[in-house]
C-alpha positions as CSV (number, residue, x, y, z in Angstrom):
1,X,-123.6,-32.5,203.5
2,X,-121.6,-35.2,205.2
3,X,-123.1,-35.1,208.3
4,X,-126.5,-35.4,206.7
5,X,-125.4,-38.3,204.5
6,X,-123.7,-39.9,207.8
7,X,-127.0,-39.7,209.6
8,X,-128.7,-41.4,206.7
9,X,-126.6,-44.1,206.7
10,X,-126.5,-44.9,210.2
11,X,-130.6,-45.3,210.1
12,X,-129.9,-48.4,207.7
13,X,-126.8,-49.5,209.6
14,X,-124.9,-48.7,212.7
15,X,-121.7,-47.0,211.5
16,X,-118.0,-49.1,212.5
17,X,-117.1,-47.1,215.3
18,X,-120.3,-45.1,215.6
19,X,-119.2,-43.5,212.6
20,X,-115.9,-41.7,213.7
21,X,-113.6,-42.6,210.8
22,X,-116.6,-41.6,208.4
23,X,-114.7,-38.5,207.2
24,X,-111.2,-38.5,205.6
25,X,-109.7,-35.2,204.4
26,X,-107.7,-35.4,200.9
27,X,-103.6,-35.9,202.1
28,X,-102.8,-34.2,198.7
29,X,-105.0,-31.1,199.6
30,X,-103.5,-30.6,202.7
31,X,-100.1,-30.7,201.5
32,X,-101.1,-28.1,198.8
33,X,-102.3,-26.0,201.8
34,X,-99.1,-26.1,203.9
35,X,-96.8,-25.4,201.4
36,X,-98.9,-22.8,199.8
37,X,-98.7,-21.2,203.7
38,X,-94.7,-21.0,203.2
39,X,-95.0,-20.0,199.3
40,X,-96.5,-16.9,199.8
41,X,-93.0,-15.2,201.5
42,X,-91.0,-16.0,198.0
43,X,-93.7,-14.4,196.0
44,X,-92.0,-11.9,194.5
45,X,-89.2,-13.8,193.1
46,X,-91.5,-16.6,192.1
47,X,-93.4,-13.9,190.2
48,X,-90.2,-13.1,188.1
49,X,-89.6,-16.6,187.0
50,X,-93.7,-16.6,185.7
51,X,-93.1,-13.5,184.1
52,X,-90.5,-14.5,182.3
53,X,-91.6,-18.0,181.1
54,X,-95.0,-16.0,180.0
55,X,-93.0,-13.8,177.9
56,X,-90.9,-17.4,176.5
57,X,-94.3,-18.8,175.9
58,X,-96.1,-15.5,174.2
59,X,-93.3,-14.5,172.2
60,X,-92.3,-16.8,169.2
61,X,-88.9,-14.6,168.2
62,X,-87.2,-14.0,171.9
63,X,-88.2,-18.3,172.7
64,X,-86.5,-19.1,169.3
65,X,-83.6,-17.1,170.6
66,X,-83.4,-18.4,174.2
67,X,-83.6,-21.7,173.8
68,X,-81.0,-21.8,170.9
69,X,-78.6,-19.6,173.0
70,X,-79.4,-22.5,176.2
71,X,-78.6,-25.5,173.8
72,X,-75.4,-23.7,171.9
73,X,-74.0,-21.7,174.3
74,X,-74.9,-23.6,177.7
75,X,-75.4,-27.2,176.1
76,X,-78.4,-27.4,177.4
77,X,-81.4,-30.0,176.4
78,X,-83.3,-28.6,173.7
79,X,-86.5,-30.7,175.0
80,X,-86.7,-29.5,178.5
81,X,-88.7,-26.2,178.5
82,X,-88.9,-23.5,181.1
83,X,-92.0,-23.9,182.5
84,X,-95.1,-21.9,183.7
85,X,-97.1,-22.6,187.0
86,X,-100.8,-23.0,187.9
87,X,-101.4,-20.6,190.7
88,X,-103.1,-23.3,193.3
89,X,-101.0,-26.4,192.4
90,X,-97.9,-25.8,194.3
91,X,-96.1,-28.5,192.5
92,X,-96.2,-27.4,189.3
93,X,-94.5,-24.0,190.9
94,X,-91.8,-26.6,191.8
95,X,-91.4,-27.9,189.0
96,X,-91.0,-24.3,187.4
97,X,-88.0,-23.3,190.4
98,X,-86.9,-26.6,189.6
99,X,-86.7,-25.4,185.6
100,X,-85.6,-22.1,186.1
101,X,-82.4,-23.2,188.5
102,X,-81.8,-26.0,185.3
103,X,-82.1,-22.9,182.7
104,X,-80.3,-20.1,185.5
105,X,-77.2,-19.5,183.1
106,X,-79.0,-19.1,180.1
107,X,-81.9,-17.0,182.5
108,X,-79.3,-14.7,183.1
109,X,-77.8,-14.3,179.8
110,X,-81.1,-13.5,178.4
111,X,-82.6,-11.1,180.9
112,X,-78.8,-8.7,180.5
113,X,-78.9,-9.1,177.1
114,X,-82.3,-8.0,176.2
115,X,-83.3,-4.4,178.3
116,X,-87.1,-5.2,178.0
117,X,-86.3,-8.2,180.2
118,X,-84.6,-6.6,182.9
119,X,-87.3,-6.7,185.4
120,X,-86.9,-9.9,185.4
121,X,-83.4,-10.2,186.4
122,X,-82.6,-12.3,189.5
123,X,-79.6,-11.6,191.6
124,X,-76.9,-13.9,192.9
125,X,-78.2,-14.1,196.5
126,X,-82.0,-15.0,195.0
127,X,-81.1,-17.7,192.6
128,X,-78.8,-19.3,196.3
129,X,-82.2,-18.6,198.1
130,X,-84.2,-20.6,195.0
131,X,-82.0,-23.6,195.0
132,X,-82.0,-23.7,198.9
133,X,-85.8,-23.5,198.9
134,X,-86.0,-26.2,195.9
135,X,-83.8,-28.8,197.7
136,X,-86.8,-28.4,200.8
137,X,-89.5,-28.1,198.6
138,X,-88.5,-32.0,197.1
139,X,-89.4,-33.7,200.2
140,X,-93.3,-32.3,199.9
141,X,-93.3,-32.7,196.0
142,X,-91.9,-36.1,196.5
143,X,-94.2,-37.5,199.2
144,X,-97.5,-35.9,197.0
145,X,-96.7,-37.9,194.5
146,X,-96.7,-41.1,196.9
147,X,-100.2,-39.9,198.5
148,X,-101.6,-39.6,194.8
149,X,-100.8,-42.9,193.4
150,X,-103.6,-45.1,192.0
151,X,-102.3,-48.2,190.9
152,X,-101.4,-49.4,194.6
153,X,-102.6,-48.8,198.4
154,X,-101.8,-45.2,200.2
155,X,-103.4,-45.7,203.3
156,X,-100.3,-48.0,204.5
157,X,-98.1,-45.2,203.8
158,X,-100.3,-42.3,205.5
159,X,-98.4,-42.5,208.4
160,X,-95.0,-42.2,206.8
161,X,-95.6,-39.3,205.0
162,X,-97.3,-37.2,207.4
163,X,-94.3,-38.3,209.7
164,X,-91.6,-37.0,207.4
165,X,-93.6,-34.1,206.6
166,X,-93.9,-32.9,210.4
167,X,-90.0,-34.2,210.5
168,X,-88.7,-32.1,208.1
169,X,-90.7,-29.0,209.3
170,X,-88.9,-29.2,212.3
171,X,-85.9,-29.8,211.2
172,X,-86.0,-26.5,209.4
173,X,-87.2,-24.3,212.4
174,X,-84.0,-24.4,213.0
175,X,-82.3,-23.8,209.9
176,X,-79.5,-21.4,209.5
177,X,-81.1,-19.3,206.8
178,X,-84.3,-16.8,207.9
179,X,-85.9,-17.4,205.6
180,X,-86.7,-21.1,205.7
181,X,-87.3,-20.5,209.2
182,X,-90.2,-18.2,208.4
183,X,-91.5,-20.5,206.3
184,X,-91.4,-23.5,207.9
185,X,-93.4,-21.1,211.0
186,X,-96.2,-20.5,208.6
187,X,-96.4,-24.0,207.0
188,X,-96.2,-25.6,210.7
189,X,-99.8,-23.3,211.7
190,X,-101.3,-24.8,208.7
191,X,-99.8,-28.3,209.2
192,X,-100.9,-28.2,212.9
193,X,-104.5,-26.8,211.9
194,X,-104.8,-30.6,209.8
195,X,-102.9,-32.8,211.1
196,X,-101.6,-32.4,214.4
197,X,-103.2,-35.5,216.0
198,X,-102.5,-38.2,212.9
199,X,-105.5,-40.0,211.7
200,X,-106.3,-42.8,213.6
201,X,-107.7,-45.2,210.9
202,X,-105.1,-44.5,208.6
203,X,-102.2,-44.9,211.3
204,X,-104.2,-48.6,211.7
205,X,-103.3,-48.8,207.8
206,X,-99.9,-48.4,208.5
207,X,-100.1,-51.0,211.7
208,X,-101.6,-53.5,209.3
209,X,-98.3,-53.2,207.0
210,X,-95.8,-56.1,208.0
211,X,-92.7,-54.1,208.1
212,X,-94.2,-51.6,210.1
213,X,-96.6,-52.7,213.0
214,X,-96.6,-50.6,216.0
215,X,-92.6,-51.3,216.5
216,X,-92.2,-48.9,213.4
217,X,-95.3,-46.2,214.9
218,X,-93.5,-46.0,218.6
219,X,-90.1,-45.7,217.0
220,X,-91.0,-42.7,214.5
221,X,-93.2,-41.0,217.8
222,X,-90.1,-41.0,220.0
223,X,-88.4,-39.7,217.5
224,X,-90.9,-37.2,216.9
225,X,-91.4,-36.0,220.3
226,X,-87.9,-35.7,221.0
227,X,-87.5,-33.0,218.2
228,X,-89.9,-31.1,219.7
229,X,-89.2,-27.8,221.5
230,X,-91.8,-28.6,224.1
231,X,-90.1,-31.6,225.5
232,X,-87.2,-31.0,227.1
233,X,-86.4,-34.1,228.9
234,X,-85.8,-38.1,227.4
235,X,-88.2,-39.7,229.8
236,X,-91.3,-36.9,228.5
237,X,-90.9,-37.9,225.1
238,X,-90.7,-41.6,225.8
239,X,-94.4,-40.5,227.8
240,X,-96.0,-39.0,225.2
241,X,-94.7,-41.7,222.4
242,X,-96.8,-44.5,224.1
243,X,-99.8,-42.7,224.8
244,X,-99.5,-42.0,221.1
245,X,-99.1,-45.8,220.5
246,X,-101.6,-46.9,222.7
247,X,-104.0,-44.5,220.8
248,X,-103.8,-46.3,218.1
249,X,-103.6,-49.6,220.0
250,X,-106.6,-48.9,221.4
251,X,-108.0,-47.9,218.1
252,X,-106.7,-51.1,216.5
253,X,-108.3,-53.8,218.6
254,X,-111.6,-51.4,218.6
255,X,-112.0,-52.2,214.5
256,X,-111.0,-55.5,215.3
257,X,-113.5,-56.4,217.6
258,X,-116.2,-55.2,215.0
259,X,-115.0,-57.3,212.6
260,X,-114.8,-60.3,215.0
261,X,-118.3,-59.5,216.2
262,X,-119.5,-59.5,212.6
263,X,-117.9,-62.7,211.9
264,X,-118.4,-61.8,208.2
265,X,-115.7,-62.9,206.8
266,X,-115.2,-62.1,202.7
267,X,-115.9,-64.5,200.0
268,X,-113.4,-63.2,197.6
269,X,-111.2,-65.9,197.7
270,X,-111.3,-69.4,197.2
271,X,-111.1,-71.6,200.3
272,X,-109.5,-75.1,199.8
273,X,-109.3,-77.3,202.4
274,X,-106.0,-76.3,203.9
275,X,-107.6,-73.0,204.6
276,X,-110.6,-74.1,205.6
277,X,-109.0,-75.7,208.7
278,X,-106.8,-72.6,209.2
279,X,-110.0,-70.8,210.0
280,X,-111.4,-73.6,212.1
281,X,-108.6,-73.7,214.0
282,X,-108.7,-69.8,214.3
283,X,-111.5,-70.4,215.7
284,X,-110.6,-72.6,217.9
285,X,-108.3,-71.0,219.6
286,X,-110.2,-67.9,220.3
287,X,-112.9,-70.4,222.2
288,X,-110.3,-71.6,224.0
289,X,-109.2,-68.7,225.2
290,X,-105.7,-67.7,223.5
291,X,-104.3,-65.1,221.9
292,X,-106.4,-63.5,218.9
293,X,-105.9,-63.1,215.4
294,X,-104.5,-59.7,216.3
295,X,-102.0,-60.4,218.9
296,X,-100.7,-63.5,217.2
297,X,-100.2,-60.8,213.7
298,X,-98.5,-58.7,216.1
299,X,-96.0,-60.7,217.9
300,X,-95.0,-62.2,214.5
301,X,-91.4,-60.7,213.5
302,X,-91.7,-57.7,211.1
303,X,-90.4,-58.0,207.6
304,X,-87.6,-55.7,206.6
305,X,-88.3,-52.1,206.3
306,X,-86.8,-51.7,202.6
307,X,-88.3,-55.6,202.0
308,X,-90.5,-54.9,198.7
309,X,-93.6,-56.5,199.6
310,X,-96.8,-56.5,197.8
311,X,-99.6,-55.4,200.7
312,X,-102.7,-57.5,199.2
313,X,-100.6,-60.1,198.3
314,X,-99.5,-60.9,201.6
315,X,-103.4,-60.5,203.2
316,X,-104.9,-62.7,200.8
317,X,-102.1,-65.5,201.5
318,X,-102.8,-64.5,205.2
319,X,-106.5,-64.4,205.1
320,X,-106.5,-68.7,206.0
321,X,-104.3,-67.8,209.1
322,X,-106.3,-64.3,209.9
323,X,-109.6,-64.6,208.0
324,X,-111.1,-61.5,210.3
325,X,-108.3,-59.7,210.8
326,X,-107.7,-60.0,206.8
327,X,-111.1,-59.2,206.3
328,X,-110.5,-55.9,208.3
329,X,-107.0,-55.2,206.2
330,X,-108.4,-55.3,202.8
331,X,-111.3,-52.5,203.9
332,X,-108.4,-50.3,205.4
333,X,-106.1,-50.5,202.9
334,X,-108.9,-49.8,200.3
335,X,-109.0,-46.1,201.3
336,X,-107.7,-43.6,199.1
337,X,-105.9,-41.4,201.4
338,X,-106.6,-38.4,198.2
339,X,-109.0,-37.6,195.4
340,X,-106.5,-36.5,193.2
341,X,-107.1,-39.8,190.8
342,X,-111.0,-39.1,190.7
343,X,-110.6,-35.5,190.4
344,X,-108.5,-35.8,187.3
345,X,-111.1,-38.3,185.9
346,X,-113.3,-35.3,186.0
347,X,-110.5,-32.9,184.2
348,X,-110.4,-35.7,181.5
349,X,-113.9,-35.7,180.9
350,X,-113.7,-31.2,180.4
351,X,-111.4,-31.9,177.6
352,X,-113.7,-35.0,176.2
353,X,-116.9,-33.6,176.3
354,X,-116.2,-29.6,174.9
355,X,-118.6,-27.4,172.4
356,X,-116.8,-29.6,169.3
357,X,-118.0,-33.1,170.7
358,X,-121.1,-32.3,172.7
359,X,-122.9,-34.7,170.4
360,X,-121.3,-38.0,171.2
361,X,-123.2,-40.8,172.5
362,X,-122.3,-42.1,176.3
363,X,-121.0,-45.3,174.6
364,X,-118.4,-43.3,172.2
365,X,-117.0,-41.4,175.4
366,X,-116.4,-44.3,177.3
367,X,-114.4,-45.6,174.3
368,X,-112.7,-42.6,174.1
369,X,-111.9,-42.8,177.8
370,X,-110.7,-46.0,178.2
371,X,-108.5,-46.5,175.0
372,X,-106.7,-42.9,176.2
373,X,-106.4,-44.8,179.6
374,X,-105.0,-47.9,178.2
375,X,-102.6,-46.5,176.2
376,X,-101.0,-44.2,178.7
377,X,-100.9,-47.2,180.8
378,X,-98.2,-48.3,178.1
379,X,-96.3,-45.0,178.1
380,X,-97.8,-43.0,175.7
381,X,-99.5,-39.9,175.9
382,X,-102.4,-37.9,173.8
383,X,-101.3,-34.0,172.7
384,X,-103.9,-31.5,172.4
385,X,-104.1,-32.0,169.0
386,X,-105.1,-35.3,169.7
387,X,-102.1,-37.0,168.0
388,X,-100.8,-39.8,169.2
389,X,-97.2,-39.3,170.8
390,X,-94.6,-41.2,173.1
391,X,-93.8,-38.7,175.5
392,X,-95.9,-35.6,176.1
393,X,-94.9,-31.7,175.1
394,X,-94.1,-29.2,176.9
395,X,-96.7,-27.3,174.9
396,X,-99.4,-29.2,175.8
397,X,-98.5,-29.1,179.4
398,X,-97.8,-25.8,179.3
399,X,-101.8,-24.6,177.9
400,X,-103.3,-27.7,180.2
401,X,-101.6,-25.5,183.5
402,X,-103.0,-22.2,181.3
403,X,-106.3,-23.7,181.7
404,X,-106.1,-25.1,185.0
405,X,-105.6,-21.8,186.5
406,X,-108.7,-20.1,184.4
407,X,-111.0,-22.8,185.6
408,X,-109.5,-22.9,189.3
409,X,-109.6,-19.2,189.8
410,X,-113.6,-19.7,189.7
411,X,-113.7,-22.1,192.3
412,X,-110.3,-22.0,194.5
413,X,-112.7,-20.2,197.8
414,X,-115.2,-22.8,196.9
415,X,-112.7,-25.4,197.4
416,X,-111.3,-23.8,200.2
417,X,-113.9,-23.4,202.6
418,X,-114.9,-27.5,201.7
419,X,-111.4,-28.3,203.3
420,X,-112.0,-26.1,206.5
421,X,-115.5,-27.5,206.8
């Protein structure tokens, strides 16, 4: 399907780059697919943990009982709930170690005191092997979270998170215990399978970021390379760093040069006159020979790392000094490095549109839609029953997961084999 749709588009248009950056995978999906590779070696204990918060969440007499015995015995907050996971999103089985380790006292208590529960039971050395997994799981659920944000750019931060990502993995091949060395094996096949060469277009992104530039890139390659087991020796790593860098160098001034060649820059902005002879200058310069836009972006000094700087901010005050290369920044950073925002638009519309609303018009969904948006914009949330609340239950997160994994069962090969296409 996408090669089919590529090939239509280039007959209207020749493709930026003939085309090569016409595919982007979804970051989020990936991640799900790595740590799902190390997940599978802590299934049995994982399994105990769903077990038991499907008996919490089936039974109304033995909840009652645990969760008053967590808030008077343990002093535990009565809101919190011990949660159940959806069997292909592997961050809400973090979020149910990260429950379970919160509720492990009163886990324990329960399970000994109650002989029906006792297949359930989770030894000493399990609940040390849970906490240790839980403090490496963070990093992924952590950076996730960053890749599915919709209210700012992600492709400037691509770079970063794959970076940490294929740091961390590392880091833990070497880990004292076995067991996070056998997971970090299995995730590092999957990981190397996606993302072994980083995206070129969206390391640009990161390039295009003031406080990183290719500075930042080089730095976090050497440091990369010099982790690795394969190279041995200070010089080899320094090697293989700036052939990285010069990839996406090279990359770089190729997307450039389109847009130069274009010489279409956007109208988005008003241009007062003080711009207006920025870009004439610009121009200017580049028929007399010096530097371009991108050299002179690049030889500027880099803002602080931890500086907090609002990306489109800077490139529309920018786009009188760059008007190409700001042109080329605000189609970069316009990528959505996941689908994770569109697919839940999608999920919304499931629980709009069911057999007891199948009658209302387009216009009455759209209201529906947007006012649910706008208000969770402001912090609150919409229950299953439809009743507007300020923060939402565990209940209703608790049947959404129930079913998410009934309608993802159907379709998790079909989803599957579109990644690995």
């Amino acid at each position: 399907m996408v090669a089919t749709l590529k090939g239509q588009l280039k007959r209207v248009k020749p493709l930026i780059r003939d085309g090569k950056d016409f595919q982007i995978r979804c970051c989020c999906h990936i991640v799900n697919l790595v740590v799902q590779a190390g997940l599978k070696l802590i299934d049995e204990v994982a399994s105990r943990i769903r077990g038991a918060a499907r008996v919490l969440k089936t039974s109304m007499p033995k909840r009652h009982k645990f969760y008053e015995t967590a808030v008077k015995t343990f002093s535990l907050d009565s809101k919190k709930r011990l949660r159940n996971d959806c069997v292909v999103r592997w961050n809400s089985t973090f979020i149910m170690l990260d429950r379970a380790l919160y509720f492990r006292h009163a886990y324990d208590n329960w399970v000994e005191c109650d002989r029906d529960l006792r297949s359930f039971s989770i030894s000493e050395d399990e609940w040390k092997r849970v906490s240790t997994l839980h403090g490496f799981l963070k990093a992924f659920y952590d950076i996730t979270n960053r890749f599915s944000a919709s209210k700012h750019p992600t492709s400037n931060i691509y770079f970063n998170g794959v970076w940490d990502i294929h740091m961390k993995l590392i880091e833990v091949s070497h880990d004292r215990h076995s067991f996070l060395r056998e997971m970090a094996k299995e995730m590092r096949q999957k990981f190397d399978k996606y993302w072994l060469d980083y995206n070129l277009l969206l390391s640009c992104a990161c390039v295009l970021d003031p406080r990183c530039k290719l500075h930042w890139i080089e730095y976090c390659y050497i440091k990369l390379f010099m982790k690795l087991e394969e190279v041995q020796e200070v010089f080899a790593g320094e090697f293989l760093a700036r052939e990285a860098v010069n990839s996406i160098k090279t990359t770089l001034y190729e997307l450039f040069e389109c847009y130069s060649k274009s010489s279409s820059i956007s109208q988005s902005y008003v241009v007062d006159e003080d711009d207006d002879y920025e870009i004439f200058l610009s121009k200017r310069q580049k028929a007399d020979g010096e530097k371009s836009e991108l050299d002179l972006y690049l030889e500027e000094k880099n803002h602080k790392k931890d500086s907090p700087i609002d990306i489109l901010a800077f490139w529309k005050e920018a786009s009188g000094r760059y008007p190409n290369l700001a042109s080329m920044a605000r189609d970069l950073l316009s990528i959505p490095i996941s689908t994770v925002a569109s697919e839940s638009s999608f999920s919304m519309a499931k629980k709009l549109i069911n057999p007891w609303r199948g009658s209302l018009s387009g216009k009455t969904i759209e209201a529906i839609a947007c006012c649910e948006d706008w208000l969770r914009a402001k912090g609150f949330s919409l229950g299953q029953s439809g009743i507007l609340v300020t923060h939402p239950k565990e209940e209703d997160l608790e049947e959404e997961d129930e079913l998410e994994n009934l309608r993802t069962k159907k379709d998790e090969a079909e989803n599957t084999s579109i990644l690995i296409d």
